[in-house]
C-alpha positions as CSV (number, residue, x, y, z in Angstrom):
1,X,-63.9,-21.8,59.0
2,X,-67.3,-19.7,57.4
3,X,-66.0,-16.5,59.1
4,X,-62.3,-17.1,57.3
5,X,-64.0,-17.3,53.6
6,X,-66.5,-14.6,54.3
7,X,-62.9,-12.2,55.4
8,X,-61.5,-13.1,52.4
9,X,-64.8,-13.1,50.1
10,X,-65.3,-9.2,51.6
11,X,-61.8,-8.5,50.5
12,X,-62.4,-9.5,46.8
13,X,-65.5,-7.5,46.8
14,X,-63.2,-4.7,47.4
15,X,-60.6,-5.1,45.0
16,X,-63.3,-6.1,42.3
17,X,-65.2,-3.1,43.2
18,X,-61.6,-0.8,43.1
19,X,-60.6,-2.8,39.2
20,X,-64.2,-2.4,38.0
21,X,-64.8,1.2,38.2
22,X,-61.6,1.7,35.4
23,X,-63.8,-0.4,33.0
24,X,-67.2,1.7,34.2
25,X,-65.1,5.3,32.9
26,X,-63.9,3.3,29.7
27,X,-67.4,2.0,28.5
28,X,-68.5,5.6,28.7
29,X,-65.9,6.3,25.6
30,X,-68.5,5.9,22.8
31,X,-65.9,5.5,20.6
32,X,-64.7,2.3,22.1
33,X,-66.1,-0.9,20.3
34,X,-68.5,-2.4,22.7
35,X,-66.8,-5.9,21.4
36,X,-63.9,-4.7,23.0
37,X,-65.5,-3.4,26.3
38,X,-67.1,-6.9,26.9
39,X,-63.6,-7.9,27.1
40,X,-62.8,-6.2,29.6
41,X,-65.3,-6.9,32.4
42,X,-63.2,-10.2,33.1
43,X,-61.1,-7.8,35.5
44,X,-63.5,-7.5,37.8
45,X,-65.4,-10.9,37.6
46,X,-61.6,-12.5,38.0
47,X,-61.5,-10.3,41.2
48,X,-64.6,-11.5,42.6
49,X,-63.8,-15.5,41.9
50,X,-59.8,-15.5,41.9
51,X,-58.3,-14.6,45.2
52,X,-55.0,-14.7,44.7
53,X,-52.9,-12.1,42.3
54,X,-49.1,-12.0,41.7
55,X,-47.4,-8.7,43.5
56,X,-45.9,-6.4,41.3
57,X,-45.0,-2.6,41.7
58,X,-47.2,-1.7,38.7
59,X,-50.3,-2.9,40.3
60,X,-53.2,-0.3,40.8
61,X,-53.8,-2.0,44.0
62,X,-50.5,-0.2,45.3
63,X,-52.6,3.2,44.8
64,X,-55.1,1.5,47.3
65,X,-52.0,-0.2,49.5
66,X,-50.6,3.7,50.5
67,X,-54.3,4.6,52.4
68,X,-56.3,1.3,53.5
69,X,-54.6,-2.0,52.4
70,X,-51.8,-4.5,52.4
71,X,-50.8,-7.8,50.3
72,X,-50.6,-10.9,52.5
73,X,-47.9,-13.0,50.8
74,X,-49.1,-16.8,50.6
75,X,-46.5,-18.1,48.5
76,X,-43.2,-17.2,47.3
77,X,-41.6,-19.4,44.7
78,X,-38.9,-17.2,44.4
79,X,-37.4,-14.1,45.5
80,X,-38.5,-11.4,43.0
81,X,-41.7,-13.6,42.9
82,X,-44.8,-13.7,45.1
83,X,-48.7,-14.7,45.0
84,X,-50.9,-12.8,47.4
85,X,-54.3,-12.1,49.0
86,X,-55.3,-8.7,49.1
87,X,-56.3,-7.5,52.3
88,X,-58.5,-4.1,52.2
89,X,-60.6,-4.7,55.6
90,X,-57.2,-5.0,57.6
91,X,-59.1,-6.4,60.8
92,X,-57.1,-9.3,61.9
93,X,-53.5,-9.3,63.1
94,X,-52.5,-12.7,61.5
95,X,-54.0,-14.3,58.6
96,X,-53.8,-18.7,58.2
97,X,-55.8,-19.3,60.4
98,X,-56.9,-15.6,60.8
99,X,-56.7,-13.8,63.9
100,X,-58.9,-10.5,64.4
101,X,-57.9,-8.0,66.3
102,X,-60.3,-8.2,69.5
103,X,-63.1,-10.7,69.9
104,X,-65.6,-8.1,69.1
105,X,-64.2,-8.2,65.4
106,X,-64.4,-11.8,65.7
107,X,-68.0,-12.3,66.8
108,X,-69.0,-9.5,64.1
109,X,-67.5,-11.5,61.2
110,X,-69.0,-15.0,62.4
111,X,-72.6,-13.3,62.8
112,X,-71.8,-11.7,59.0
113,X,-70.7,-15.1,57.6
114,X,-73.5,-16.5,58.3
115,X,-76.1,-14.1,57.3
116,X,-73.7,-14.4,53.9
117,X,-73.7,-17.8,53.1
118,X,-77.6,-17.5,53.8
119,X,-78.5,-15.2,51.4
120,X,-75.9,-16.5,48.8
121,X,-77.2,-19.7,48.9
122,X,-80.9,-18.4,48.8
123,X,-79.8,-16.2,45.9
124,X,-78.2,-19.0,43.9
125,X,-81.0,-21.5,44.3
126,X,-83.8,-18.6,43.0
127,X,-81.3,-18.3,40.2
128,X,-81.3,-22.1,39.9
129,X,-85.0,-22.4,40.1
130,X,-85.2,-19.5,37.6
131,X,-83.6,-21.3,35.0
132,X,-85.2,-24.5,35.2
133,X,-88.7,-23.0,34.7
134,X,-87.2,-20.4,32.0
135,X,-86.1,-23.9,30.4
136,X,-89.5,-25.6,31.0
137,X,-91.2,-23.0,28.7
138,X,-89.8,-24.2,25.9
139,X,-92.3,-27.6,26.3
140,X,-94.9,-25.7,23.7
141,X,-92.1,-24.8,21.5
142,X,-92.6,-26.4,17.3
143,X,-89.1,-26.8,15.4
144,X,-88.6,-24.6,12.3
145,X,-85.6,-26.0,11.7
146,X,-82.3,-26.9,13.0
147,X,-81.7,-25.7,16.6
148,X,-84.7,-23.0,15.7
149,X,-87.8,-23.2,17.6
150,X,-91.4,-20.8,17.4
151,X,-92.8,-20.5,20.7
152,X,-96.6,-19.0,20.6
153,X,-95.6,-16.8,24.3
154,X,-92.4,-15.4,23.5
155,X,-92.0,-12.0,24.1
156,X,-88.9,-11.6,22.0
157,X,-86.8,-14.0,19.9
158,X,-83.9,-15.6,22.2
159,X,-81.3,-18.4,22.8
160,X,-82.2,-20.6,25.5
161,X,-79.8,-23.1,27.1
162,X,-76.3,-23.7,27.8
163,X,-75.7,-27.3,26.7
164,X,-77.5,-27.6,23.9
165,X,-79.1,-23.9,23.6
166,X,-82.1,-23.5,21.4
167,X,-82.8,-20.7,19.2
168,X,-86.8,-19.4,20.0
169,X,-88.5,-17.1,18.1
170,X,-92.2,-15.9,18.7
171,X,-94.9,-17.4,16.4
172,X,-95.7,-14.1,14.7
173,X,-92.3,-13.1,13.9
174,X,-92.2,-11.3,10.3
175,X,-90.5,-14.3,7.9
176,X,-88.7,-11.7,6.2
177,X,-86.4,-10.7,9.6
178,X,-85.7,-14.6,10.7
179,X,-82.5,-14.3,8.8
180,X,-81.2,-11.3,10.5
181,X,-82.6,-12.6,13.7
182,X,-81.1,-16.3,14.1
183,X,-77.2,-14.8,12.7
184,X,-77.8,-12.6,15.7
185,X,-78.7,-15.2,18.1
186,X,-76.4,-17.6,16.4
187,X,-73.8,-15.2,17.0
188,X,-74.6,-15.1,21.1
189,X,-74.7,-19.5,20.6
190,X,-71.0,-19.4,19.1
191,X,-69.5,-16.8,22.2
192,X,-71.3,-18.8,24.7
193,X,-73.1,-15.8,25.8
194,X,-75.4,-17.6,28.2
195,X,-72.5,-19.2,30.0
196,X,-71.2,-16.2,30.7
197,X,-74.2,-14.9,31.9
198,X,-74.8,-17.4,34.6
199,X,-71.2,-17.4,35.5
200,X,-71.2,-13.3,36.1
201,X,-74.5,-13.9,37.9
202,X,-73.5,-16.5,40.1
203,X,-70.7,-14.3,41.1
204,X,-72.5,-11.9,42.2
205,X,-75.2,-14.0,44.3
206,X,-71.9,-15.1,46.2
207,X,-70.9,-11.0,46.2
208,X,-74.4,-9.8,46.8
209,X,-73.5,-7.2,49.7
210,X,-71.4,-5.1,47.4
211,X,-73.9,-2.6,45.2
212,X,-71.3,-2.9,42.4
213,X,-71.3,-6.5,41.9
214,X,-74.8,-5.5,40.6
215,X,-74.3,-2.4,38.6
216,X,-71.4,-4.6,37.0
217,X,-73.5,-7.0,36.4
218,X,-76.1,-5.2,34.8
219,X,-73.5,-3.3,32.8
220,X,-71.7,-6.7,31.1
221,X,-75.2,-7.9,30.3
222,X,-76.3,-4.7,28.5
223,X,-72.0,-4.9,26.4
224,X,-73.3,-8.3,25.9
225,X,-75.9,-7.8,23.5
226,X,-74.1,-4.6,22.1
227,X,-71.1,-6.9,21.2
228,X,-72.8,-9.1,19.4
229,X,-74.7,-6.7,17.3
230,X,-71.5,-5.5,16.4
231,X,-70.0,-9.1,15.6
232,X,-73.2,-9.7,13.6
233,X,-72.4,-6.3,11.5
234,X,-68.6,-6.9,11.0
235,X,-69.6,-10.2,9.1
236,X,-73.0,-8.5,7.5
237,X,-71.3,-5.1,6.3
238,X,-72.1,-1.7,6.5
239,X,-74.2,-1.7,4.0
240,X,-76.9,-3.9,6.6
241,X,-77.1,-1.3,8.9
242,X,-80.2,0.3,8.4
243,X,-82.0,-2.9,7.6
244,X,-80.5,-5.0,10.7
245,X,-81.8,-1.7,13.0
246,X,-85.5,-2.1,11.6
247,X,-85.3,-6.1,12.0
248,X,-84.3,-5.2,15.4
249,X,-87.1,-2.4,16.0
250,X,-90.0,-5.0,14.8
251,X,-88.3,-7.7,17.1
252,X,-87.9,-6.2,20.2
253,X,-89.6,-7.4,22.8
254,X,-90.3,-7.8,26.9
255,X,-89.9,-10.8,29.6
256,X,-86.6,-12.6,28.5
257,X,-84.7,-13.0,31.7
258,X,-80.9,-13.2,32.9
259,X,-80.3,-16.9,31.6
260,X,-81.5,-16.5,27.9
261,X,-80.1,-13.6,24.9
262,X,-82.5,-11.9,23.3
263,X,-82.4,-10.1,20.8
264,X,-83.9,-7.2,22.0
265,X,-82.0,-7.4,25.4
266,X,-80.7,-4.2,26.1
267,X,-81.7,-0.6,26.1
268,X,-83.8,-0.4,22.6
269,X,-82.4,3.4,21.7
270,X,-78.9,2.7,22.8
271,X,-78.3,-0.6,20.7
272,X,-80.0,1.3,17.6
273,X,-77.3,4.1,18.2
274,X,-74.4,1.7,18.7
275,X,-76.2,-0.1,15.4
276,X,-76.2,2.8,13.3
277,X,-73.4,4.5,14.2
278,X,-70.6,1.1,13.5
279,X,-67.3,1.4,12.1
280,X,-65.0,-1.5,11.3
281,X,-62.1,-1.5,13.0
282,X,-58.7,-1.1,11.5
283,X,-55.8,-3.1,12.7
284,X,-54.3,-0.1,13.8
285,X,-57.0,0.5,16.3
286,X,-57.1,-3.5,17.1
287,X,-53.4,-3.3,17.8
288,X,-53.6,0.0,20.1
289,X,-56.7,-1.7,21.7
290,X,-54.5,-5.4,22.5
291,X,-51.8,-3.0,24.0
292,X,-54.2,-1.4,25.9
293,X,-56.2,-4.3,27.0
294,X,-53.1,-5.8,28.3
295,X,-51.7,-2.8,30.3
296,X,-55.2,-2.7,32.0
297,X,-55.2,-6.7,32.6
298,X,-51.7,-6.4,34.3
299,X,-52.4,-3.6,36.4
300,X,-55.7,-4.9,37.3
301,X,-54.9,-8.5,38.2
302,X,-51.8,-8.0,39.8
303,X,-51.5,-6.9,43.9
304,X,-49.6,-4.2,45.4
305,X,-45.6,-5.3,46.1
């Protein structure tokens, strides 16, 4: 039933929400490698399309389980072993098929469900709609070479596509930065950046009530782009810096939307900061980061038990 997947959708919103606002703090930490930060904003996109969690008494859904939640158990392999749902609303008195507490619960989550499958599935198809004409822009594109393309109305140089992305740059682009430029966008091409876009935004069209699926959003698009400058320095060197920053300053540009990376994609002063300010990283701080990473994952992705 709509209402029974909109329960459960509203319940993921929550714990996403509750998992995501760790990683908010943690990208604050300047010193943090934004290539590590990206990382981490699979905990609460994994909350928002994965339902189920195992239980475990390290979880940081426990904090949330002693005020305003519980685990629902839907299967126990064994006994020191079991996969849950989290259940933050708390509205229903039985769970498969759910039961709400009094029929006024009931009619307000069948009147929700299907406001929310409306606007998800108007939100997905502008998003769908989107790309296809963000794709059809590319008709009055001329190869340079390659998978590289000049396009007269480009605002900003940028990958386009999924499947086969393209590499566009604007006409008048300065011949002595298209080096710089295409390793950058190259860089985005080899990640799968724009796959990951559309993923994270499709998540949340289908989480579209919850103000942080946005702000999330909006904050992995933005570590994005300051990942891969940093990628793009670690195999350039420190030496680049300077010159990679003023490639970027002549570049940057307006009008790329959520399906393509551009090169100028996030906040112009920020990335030139982040730019100018790289370090390598040493394996010691690699090593402390993995350690971290995973005590974050397994708190994160694990339910209350």
């Amino acid at each position: 039933m709509l209402h029974e997947v909109f329960y459960w959708v509203l319940n993921m919103s929550i714990t996403a929400a509750v998992t995501g606002l760790p990683v908010m703090l943690i990208r604050r930490i300047k010193k943090i490698p934004r290539r590590f930060v990206v990382f981490l904003w699979l905990i609460p996109f994994l909350r928002m399309a994965v339902p189920l969690g195992v239980n475990s008494p390290y979880s940081l859904m426990s904090l949330l389980s002693r005020v305003a939640s519980r685990a629902v158990v839907v299967y126990e392999p064994a006994e020191d072993v079991a996969f849950s749902m989290m259940n933050s609303v708390v509205a229903a008195d039985a769970y498969f098929p759910i039961t709400y507490k009094s029929d006024a619960l009931r009619g307000v989550f069948n009147a929700a469900s299907v406001a929310w499958l409306a606007v998800s599935l108007a939100l997905l198809l502008t998003s769908l709609l989107t790309y296809c004409t963000t794709l059809r822009a590319l008709k009055g594109a001329t190869r340079l070479k390659d998978d590289v393309y000049l396009l007269e109305d480009a605002a900003s140089p940028a990958v386009y596509g999924i499947v086969k992305p393209k590499i566009v740059l604007p006409a008048n682009c300065a011949r002595a930065d298209i080096g710089l430029i295409v390793l950058h966008e190259k860089t985005h091409v080899r990640s799968g950046d724009n796959l990951w876009r559309v993923l994270a935004l499709a998540l949340a069209c289908v989480h579209w009530f919850s103000p942080l699926s946005w702000s999330f959003l909006q904050r992995l698009l933005e570590d994005i782009e300051l990942s891969c400058d940093e990628r793009v320095l670690t195999s350039l060197g420190d030496g680049r810096k300077k010159e990679y920053a003023a490639a970027l300053l002549r570049a940057s540009g307006r009008g790329t939307t959520l399906f393509v990376s551009p090169f100028g994609g996030a906040k112009l002063r920020t990335r030139l900061e982040n730019i100018l300010s790289f370090r390598r990283a040493t394996r010691l701080s690699l090593a402390a980061f993995a350690l971290f990473a995973g005590m974050l994952f397994y708190v994160s992705l694990t339910n209350a038990g």
